[in-house]
N, C-alpha and C positions, 0 to 999 in steps of 0.2 A: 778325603779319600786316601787311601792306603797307598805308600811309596816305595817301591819294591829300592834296595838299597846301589841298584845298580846307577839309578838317576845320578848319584853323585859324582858317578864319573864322568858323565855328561858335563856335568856342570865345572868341573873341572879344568877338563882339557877346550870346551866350547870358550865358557866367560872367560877363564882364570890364565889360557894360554893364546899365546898367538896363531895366527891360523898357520899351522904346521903338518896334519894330516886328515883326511877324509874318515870321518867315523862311522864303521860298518856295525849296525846292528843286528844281528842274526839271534835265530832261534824259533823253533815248533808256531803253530798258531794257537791263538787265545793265552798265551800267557803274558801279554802285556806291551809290547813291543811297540807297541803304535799309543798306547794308554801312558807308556812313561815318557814317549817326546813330546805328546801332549801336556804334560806335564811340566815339562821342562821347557817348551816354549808359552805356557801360561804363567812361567816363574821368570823367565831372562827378560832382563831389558833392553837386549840386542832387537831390531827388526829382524821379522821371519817371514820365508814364504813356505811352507806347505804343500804338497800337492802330492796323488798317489797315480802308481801304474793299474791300479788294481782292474780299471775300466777305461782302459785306452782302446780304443776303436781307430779310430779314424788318426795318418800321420804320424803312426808309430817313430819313425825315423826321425823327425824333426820334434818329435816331441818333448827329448832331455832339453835339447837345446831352447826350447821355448820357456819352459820355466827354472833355467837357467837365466837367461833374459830379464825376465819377469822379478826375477833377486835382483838382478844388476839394476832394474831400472827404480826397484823400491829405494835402492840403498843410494843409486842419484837422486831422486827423488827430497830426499830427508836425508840433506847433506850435512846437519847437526850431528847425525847418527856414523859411529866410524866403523862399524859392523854392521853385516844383516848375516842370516844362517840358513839355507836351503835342507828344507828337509822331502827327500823324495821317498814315498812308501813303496813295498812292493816292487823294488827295480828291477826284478830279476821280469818281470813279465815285461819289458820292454826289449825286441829283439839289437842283439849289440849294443846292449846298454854299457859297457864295460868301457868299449872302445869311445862312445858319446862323453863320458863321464870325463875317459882322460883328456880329451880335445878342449874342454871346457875348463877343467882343470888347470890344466897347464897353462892354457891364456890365460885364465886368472893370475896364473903364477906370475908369466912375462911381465902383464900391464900392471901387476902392484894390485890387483882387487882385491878388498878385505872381505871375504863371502867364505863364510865356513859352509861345510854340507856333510849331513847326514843321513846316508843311506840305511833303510832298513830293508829286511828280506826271510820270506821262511823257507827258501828253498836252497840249506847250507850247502850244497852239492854245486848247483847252478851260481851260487853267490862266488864258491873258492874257484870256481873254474875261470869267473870273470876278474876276480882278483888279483890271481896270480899270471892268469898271461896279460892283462893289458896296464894294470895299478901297482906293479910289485912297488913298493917302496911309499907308498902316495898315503896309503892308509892303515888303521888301529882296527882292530875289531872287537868287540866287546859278544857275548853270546848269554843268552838270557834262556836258560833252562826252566824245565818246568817247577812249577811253586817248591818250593820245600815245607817238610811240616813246619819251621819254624813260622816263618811268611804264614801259612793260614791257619795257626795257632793265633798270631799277630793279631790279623786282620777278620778272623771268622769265629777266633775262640774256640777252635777246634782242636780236640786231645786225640793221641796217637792214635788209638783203635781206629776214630774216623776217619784219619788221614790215609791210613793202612790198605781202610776200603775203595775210601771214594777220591781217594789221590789226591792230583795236585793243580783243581781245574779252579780259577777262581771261580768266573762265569758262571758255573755248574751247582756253586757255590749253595744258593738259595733253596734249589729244587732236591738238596737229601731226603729232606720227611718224604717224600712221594717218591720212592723209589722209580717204581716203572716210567715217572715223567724223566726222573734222573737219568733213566738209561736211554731212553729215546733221545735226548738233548745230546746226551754226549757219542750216543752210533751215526747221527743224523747232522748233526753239529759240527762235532768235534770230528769225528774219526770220518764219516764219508767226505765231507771236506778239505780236510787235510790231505789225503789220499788221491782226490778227484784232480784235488787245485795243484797241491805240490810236486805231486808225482806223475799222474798219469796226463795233465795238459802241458807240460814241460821237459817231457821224459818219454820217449819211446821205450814202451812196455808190449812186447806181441802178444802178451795172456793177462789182460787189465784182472780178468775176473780170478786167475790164479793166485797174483798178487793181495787181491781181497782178501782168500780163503787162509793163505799163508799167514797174514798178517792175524785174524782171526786162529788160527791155531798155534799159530808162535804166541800170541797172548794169553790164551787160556793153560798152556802149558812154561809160562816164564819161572823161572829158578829153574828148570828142567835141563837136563840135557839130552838131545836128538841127533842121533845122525842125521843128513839130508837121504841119503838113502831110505829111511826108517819114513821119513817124511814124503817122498814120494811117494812110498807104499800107504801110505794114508789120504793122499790128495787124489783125486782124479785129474787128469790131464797135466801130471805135473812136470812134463818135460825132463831134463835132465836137471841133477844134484849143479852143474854150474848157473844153470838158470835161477832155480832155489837162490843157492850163493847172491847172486847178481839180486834179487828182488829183494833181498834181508837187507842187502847193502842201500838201497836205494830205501827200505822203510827208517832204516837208524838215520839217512842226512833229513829226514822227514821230521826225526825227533817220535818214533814211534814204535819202534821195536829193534833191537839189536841182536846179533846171536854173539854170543861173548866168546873167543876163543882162546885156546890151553894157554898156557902160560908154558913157556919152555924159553931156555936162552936162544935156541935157533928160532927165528920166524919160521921157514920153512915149513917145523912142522906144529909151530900153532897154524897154519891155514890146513895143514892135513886133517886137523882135528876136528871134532864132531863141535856142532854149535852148543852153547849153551843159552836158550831161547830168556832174554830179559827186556821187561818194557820198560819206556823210558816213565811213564806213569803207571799209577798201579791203580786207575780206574780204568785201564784199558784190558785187566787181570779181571775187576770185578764183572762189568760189562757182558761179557759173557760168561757168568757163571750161571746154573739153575736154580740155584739158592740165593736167598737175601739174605745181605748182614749181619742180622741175628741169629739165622743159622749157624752161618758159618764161624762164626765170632763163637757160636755153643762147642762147636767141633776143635779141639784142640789140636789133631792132626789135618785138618785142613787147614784150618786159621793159621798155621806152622808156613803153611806155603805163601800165605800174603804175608807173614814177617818176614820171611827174605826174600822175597821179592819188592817188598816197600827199602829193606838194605840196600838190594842189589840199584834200583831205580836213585836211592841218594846219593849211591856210591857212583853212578855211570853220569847222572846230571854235572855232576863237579867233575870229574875227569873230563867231560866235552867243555866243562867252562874253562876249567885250567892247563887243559893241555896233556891230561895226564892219559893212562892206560887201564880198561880195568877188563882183566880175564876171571878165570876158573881155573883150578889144576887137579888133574887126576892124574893115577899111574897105579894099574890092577887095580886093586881093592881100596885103593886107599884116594882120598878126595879132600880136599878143602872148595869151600865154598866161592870166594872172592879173593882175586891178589889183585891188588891196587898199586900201581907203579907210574911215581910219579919224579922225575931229575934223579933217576938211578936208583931211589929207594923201592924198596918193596914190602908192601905194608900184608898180610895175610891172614883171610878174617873167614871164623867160622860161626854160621848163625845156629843158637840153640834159643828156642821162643819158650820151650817149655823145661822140663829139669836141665841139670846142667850135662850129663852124657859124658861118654866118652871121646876124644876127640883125635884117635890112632893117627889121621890122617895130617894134622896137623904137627903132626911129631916128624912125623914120615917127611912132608916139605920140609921143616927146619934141619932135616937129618942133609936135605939134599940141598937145600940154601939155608945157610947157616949165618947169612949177614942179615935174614929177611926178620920184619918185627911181626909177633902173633899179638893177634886180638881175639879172643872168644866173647862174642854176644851172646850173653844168657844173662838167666834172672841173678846168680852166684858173682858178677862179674859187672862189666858194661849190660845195661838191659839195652834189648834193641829200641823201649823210647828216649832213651838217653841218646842212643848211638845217632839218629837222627836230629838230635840238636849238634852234633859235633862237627870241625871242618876235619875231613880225612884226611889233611894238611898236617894236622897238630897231633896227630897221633904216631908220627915215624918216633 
């Protein structure tokens, strides 16, 4: 089975270090998350215990601490063994799991327990907020973004056009040849689930169904840019441009759609700025389109919009892994595509999928940030399947 290269860090700081911090796994559903501690406790020779919030009913409250417990009493148990490793799925669906975690925690601390623990979680919003008021200091967190083309190149043999389309699901992996089963797996699967579980049973949303439709029309229009205004005028019941706001924000900690905003030295007014609609996978692009594949793959100017949008999703996956920033920048007439800002650099990338074009806009930023590095993706230059093997890292 295929080991996404994240596993090693586990292994690392688990076996290879003393228990020192609580390792937080975070990132979207179905990309593996629960598939690589499986992984990692089929490979360690530490004692483990297991166990998910996913279907907790009954003794919410008392429930970290029970299989907290249940670690402490393996690892007396099999007093051979100087380690065991608690791994809890799904914590975030545990009320005041945050506060549980650190009580538990910390007496381990006092009495000398050797019990490493590994939380995982896909709801990054509800995870940081437990984080940081009741764990600051306690824990690592590692974030496991959706596949990259390399990864299902790896593991599926799949060349860039595919990737372009059908993203970066593994799961989904099997069902390409049968398109319409494809698309049902991942509306039904992937995106009502995600949606259902992550957001709307964890998250007070007053217009669940608004949030649907947004999400759906932020996807079909990704690489785009929209006012919320312009957007309103197209949604029914779409309350106000901060609600908008507020629903985007809540689909990007989901791992499912971001609106990118301007790039400018003042914050300010990158939030005045209009969004720029990008998924974090670009089978959320395909999904709803009316055309299949080979349509669209024949149309050079439509196929133009899944190559940067397949950019825009590699470039914004690694910015949520590393910590970095990835906007748009416009000013009149003139436009670049992606700025990537990562420890002060500024990386600025313009996608060209078909001839190489003019690129005024590109000239325009470097006129007005002259410390920042140009990249043109075109076939003359970087092609965009190239540009998707690369880290955005090595390119300043």
């Amino acid at each position: 089975m295929y080991q996404r290269p994240h596993i090693q860090v586990l292994i690392d700081r688990i076996e290879r270090e003393p228990r020192r911090f609580i390792q937080v796994i975070t990132g979207p559903r179905q990309v593996g998350k629960t598939t690589m501690v499986t992984q990692f406790v089929e490979h360690t020779s530490l004692l483990s215990h297991v166990a998910s919030g996913d279907a907790v009913f009954e003794n919410p409250q008392t429930w970290i601490r029970e299989q907290w417990q249940a670690a402490r009493v393996k690892l007396l148990q099999q007093a051979d063994r100087e380690e065991c490793v608690l791994v809890i799925d799904e914590i975030q669906k545990i009320p005041n799991w945050s506060e549980q975690v650190k009580r538990e925690w910390d007496a381990d601390t006092r009495n000398h327990v050797p019990l490493k623990v590994i939380l995982l979680g896909s709801s990054r919003l509800l995870l940081q907020q437990g984080l940081t008021e009741s764990l600051m200091g306690r824990f690592e967190s590692t974030y496991l973004a959706h596949w990259s083309y390399q990864e299902m190149e790896q593991a599926f043999g799949w060349d860039p056009d595919t990737y372009a389309w059908f993203g970066g699901y593994p799961g989904a992996a099997t069902l390409i040849q049968d398109e319409k089963r494809w698309r049902a797996y991942v509306l039904d699967s992937l995106i009502e689930t995600s949606v259902s579980k992550d957001i709307l049973m964890l998250t007070r949303v007053d217009k669940p169904a608004l949030l649907k439709r947004l999400f759906e029309f932020g996807s079909r229009y990704s690489g785009q840019m929209l006012s919320y205004t312009k957007v309103v005028g197209q949604l029914q019941d779409a309350g106000n441009t901060t609600t908008l706001a507020h629903y985007v924000t809540l689909l990007s900690t989901a791992g499912l759609l971001t609106g990118l905003e301007k790039y400018a030295q003042g914050v300010i007014r990158q939030r005045a700025s209009s969004p720029k609609f990008q998924v974090h996978n670009n089978a959320f692009l395909s999904v709803y389109q009316p055309l299949g594949f080979s349509q669209v793959r024949s149309d050079p100017k439509v196929w133009g919009r899944f190559v940067e949008s397949a950019v825009g999703a590699h470039l914004l996956n690694h910015a949520i892994a590393v910590g970095g920033e990835l906007h748009y920048w416009r000013q009149g007439g003139s436009e670049v595509d992606f700025v990537y800002q990562q420890k002060g650099k500024v990386l600025a990338i313009e996608v060209k999928s078909g001839q190489k074009g003019n690129t005024p806009g590109m000239q325009e930023f470097l006129h007005q940030y002259p410390d920042a590095t140009a990249l043109l993706v075109s076939p003359d230059t970087v092609s965009w399947q190239t540009f998707l093997t690369l880290d955005p890292d090595s390119l300043f």
